[in-house]
C-alpha positions as CSV (number, residue, x, y, z in Angstrom):
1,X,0.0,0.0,0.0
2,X,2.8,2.3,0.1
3,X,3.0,3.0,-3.7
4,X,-1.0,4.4,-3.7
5,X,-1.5,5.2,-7.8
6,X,-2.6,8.5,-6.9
7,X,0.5,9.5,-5.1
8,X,2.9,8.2,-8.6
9,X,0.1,10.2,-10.9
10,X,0.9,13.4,-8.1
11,X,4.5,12.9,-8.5
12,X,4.3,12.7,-12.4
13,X,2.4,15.3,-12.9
14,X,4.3,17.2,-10.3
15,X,7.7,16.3,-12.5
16,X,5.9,17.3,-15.4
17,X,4.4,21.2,-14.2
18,X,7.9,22.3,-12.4
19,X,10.2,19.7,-13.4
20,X,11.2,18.4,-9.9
21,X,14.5,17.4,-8.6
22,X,15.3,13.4,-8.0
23,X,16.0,14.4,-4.4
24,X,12.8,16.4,-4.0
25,X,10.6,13.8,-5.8
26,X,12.1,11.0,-3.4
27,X,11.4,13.2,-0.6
28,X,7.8,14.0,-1.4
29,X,7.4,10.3,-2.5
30,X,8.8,8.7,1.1
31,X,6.0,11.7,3.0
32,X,2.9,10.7,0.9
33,X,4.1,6.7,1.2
34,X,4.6,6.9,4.7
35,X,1.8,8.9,5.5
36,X,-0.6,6.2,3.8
37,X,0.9,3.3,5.1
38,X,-0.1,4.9,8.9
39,X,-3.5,6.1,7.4
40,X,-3.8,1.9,6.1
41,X,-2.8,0.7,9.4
42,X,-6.0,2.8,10.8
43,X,-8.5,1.8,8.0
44,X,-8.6,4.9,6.5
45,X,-7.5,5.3,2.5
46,X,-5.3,8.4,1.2
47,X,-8.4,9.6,-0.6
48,X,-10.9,9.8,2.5
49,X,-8.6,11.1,5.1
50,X,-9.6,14.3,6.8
51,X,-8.2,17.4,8.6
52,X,-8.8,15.1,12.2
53,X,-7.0,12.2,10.4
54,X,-4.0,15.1,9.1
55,X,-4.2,16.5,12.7
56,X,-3.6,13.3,14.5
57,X,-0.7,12.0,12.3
58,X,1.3,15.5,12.9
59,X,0.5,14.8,16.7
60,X,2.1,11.2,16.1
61,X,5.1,12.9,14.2
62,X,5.7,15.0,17.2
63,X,5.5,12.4,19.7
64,X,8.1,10.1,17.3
65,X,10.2,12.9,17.9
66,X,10.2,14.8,14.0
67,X,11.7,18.3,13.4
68,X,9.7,21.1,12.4
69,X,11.3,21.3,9.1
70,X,10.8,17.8,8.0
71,X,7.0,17.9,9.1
72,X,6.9,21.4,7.4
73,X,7.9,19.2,3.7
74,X,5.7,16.7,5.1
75,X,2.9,19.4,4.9
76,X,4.1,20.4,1.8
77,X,3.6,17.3,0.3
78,X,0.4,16.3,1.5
79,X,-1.0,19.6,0.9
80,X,0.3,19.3,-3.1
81,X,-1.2,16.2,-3.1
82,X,-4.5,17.0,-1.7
83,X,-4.7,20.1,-3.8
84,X,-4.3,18.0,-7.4
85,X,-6.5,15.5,-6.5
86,X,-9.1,18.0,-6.1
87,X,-8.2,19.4,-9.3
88,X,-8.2,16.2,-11.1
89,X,-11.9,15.5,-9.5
90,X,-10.2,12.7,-7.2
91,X,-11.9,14.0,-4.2
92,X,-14.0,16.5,-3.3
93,X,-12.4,18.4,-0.6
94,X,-8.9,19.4,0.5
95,X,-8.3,18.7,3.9
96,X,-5.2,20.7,4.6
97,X,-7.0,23.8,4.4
98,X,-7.5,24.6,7.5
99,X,-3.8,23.0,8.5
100,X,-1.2,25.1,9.5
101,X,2.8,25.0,8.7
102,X,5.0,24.2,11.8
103,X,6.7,27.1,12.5
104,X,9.7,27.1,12.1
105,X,12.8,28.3,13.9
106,X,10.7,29.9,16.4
107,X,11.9,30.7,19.8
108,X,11.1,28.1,22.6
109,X,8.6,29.4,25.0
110,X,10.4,31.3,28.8
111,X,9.0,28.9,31.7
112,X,9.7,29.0,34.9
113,X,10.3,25.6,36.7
114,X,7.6,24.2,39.2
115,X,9.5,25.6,42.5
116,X,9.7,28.7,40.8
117,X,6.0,28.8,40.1
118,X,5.4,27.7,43.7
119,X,7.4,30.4,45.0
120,X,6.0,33.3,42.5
121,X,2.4,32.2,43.8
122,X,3.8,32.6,47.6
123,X,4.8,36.0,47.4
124,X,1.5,38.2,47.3
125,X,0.4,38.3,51.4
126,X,-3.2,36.7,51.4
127,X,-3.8,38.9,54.4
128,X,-3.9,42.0,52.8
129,X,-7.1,42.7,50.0
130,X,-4.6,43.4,47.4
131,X,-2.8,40.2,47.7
132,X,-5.3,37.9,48.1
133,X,-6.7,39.2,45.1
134,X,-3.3,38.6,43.0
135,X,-2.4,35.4,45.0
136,X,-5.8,34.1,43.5
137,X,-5.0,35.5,39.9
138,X,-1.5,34.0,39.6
139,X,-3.4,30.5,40.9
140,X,-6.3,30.6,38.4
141,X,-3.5,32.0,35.5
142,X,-1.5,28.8,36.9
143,X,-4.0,26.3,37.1
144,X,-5.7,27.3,33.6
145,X,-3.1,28.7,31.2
146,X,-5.4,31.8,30.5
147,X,-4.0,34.4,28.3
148,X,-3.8,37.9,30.5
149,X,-6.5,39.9,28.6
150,X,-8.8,36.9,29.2
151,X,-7.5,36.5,33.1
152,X,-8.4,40.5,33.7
153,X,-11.6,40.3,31.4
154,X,-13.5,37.5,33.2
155,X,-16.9,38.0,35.1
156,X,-18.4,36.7,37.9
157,X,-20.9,35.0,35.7
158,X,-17.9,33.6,33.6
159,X,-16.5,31.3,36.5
160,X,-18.7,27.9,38.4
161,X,-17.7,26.7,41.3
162,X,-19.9,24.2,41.9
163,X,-18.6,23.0,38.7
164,X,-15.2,23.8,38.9
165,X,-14.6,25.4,35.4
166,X,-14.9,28.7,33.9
167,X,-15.9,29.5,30.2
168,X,-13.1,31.9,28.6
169,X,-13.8,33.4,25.5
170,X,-10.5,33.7,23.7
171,X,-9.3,35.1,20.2
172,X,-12.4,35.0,18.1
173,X,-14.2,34.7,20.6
174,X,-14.2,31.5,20.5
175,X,-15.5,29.8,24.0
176,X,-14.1,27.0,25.9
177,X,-14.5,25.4,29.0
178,X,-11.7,24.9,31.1
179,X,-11.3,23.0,34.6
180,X,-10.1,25.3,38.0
181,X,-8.1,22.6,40.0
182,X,-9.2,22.4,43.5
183,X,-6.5,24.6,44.7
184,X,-7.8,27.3,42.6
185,X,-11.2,27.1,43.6
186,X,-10.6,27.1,47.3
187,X,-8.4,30.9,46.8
188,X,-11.7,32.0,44.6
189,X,-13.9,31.4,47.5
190,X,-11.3,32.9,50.0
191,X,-11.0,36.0,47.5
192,X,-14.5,36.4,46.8
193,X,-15.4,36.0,50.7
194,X,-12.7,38.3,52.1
195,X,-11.5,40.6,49.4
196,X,-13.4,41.2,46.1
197,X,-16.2,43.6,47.6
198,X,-13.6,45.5,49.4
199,X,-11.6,46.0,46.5
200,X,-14.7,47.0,44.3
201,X,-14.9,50.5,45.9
202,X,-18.7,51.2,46.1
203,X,-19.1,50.3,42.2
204,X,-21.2,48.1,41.1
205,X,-19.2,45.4,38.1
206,X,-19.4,42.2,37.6
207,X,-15.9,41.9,36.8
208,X,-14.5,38.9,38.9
209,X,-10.7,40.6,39.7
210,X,-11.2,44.6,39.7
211,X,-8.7,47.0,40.1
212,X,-8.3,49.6,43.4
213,X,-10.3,51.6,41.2
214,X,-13.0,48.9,41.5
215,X,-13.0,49.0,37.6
216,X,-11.1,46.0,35.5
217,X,-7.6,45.6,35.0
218,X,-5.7,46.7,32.6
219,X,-2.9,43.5,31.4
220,X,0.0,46.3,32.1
221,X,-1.2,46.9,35.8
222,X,-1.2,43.0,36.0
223,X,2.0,42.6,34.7
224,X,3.6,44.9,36.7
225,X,2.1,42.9,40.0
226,X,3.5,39.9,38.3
227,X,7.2,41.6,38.1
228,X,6.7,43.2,41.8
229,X,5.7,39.4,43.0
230,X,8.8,37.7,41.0
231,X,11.4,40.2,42.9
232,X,9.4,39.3,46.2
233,X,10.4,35.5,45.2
234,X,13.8,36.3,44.2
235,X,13.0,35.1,40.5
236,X,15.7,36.9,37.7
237,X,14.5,34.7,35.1
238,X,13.6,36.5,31.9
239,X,9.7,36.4,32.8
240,X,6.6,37.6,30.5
241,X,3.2,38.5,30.5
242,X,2.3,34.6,29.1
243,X,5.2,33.0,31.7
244,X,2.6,31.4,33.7
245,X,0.6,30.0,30.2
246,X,4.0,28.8,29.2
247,X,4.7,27.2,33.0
248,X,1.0,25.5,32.5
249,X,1.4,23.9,29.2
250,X,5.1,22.9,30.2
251,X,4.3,21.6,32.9
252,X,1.1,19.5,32.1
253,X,3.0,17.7,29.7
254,X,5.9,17.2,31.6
255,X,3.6,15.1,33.6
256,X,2.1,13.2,30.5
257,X,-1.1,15.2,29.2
258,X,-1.6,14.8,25.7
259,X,-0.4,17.8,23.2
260,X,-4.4,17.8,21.8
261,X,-5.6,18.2,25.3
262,X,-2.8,20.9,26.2
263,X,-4.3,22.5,22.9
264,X,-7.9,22.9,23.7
265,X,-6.9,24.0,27.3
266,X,-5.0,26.7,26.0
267,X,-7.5,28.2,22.8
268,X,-5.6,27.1,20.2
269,X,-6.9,26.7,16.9
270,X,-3.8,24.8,15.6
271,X,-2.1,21.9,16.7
272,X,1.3,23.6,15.1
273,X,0.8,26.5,18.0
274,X,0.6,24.4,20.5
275,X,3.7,22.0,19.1
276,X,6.7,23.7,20.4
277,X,5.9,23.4,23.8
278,X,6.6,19.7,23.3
279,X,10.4,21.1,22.6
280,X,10.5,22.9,25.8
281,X,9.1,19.7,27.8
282,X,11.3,17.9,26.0
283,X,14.3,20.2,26.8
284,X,13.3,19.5,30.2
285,X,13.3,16.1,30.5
286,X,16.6,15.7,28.8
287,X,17.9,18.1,31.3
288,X,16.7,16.2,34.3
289,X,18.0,12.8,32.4
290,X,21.6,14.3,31.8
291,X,21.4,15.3,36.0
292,X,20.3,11.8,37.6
293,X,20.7,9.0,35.3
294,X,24.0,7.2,35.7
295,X,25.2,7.2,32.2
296,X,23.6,10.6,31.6
């Protein structure tokens, strides 16, 4: 199954229209033949696989330990393919439309390591208004992986404790449901018990973290908590407003969540946004094997 006729009537016509290298036509011949042998061993043909079938394989291309550049040509060649058997009335529907490229040679993600996070969340003082309220925004930014705009915009009506989830609507405003941790909601019920109404000055807003002004945050008055929390906690690593989304995706799959899951949790549209965090975890877990294995 790994010479599919459709891929050698591709590669013809692909030799024909812009007269492709040997190299390049191997290449693009050992993509489109490996790729349907994996689709065969699922019982799915080259023809009928979709964007979930695409989606998966670049998942299992990741966890085999590919580079971005070779599933980049992968990509390429799938998407060729795809695109001339459309043309040529072979199928109906491209599905690597709505597949993006890897990205390539983009830099890996600043995290900070689990003590440091543990240390960062234990330098607001719970015992002042002000704190509590940023000790319970670096926990639900920690236990989520919210972006900071979406952090500072949510509303009371936004968040369920009873449930234990919140829905976030992120870029697009596109809505997903995302699980607090029972850490998190234990400092929400704290905040909301002993802080929030003190903090919201007289003013009537449903916004769940409001500012002194008792009016929502801007994400520069939370980052600069953020920085005045870090030097509380004696952290001089290169931090950012998305250092605790980065810590969160790190982390969870340091621990052995699944890149799709880490995906959804985090908004994003593409599995290739989501991929280089697998470098960083990665990076991490070489790092640890290189400190405590005997031959590392």
């Amino acid at each position: 199954m790994r010479n599919h006729p459709y891929i050698n009537r591709f590669l013809d016509a692909l030799w024909l229209e812009k007269g492709l290298s040997e190299h390049t036509r191997d290449a693009y011949s050992n993509d489109l033949g490996q790729f349907n042998v994996w689709l065969t061993e699922r019982g799915v043909s080259l023809e009928n696989a979709g964007r979930e079938m695409i989606l998966d394989h670049l998942a299992w291309r990741l966890d085999k330990g590919y580079k971005a550049r070779s599933t980049a040509r992968f990509l390429s060649s799938v998407r060729g393919f795809y695109r001339y058997a459309v043309r040529e009335g072979l199928i109906d529907t491209d599905p690597t439309l709505q597949v993006d490229m890897p990205r390539l040679g983009a830099p890996l993600p600043k995290s900070l390591s689990e003590a440091d996070v543990e240390a960062l969340l234990a330098a607001p003082d719970p015992e002042d208004p002000l704190g509590l309220r940023d000790r319970t925004m670096l926990e639900v930014l920690y236990a989520t992986g919210l972006r900071v705009s979406e952090l500072v915009g949510l509303t009371l009506q936004q968040v369920n404790l009873r449930q234990g989830s919140m829905r976030v609507f992120g870029k697009g405003n596109k809505e997903r449901l995302i699980p607090l941790g029972e850490e998190a909601i234990n400092w929400v019920e704290r905040y909301l018990r002993e802080a929030r109404g003190l903090l919201q000055n007289g003013m009537a807003s449903d916004v769940l973290f409001p500012s002194l002004r008792g009016t929502e945050m801007t994400r520069q008055t939370f980052w600069h908590r953020i920085k005045l929390h870090a030097q509380t906690a004696c952290i001089d690593k290169p931090l950012s407003p998305h250092t605790l989304r980065h810590a969160f995706a790190t982390h969870l799959l340091n621990h052995g969540a699944d890149l799709r899951t880490v995906q959804m949790l985090l908004g994003h549209s593409s599995l290739s946004t989501t991929q280089i965090y697998t470098h960083v975890a990665r990076a991490r877990l070489q790092a640890l094997h290189a400190e405590h294995h005997p031959r590392g």
